[in-house]
C-alpha positions as CSV (number, residue, x, y, z in Angstrom):
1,X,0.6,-3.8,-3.8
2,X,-1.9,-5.5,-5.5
3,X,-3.0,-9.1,-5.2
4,X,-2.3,-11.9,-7.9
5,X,-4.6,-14.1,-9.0
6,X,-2.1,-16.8,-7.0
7,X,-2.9,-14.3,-3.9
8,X,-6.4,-14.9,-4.4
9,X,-6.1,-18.7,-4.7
10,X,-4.6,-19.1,-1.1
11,X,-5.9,-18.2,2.5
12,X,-3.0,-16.6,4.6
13,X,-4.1,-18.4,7.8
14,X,-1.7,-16.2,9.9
15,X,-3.1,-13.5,8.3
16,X,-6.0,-12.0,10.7
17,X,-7.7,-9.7,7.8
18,X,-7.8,-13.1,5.3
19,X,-9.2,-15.3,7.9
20,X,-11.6,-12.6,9.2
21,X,-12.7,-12.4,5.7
22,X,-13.3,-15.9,4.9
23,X,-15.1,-16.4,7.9
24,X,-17.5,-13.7,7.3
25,X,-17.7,-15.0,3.8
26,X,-18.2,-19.0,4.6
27,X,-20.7,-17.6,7.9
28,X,-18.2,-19.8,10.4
29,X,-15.7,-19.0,12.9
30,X,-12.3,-17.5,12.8
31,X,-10.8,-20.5,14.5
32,X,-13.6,-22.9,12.0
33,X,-10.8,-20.7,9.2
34,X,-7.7,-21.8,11.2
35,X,-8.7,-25.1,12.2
36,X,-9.3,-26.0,8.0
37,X,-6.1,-23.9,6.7
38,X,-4.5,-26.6,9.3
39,X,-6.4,-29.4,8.1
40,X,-6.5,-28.9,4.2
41,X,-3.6,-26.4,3.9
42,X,-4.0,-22.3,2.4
43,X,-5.8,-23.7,-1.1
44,X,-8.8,-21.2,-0.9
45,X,-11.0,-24.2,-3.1
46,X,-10.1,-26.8,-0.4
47,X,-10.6,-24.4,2.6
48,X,-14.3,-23.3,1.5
49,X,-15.4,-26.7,0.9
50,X,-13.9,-28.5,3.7
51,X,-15.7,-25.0,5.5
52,X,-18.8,-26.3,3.7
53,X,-18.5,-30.0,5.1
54,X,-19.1,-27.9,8.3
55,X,-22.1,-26.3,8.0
């Protein structure tokens, strides 16, 4: 199934492959990935930068 450009907007926190990705992306934890889905909710924009607050 390919992914939307909505899919690509959003971080499936319960998603181990998504959050393993962003953390290899952002260079941060996979909890560092949880812990800001939780915090800013699965917006993808909102995840990276409160990720880049971080570092």
């Amino acid at each position: 199934m390919p992914k939307t450009m909505q899919d690509r907007a959003r971080v499936a926190g319960g998603q181990d492959h998504e959050v393993r990705y962003e953390a290899k992306k952002e260079g941060v934890s996979k909890g560092a990935v949880k812990d800001a889905v939780k915090d800013v909710g699965n917006s993808r924009k909102k995840v990276e930068a409160k990720l880049d607050k971080k570092r």
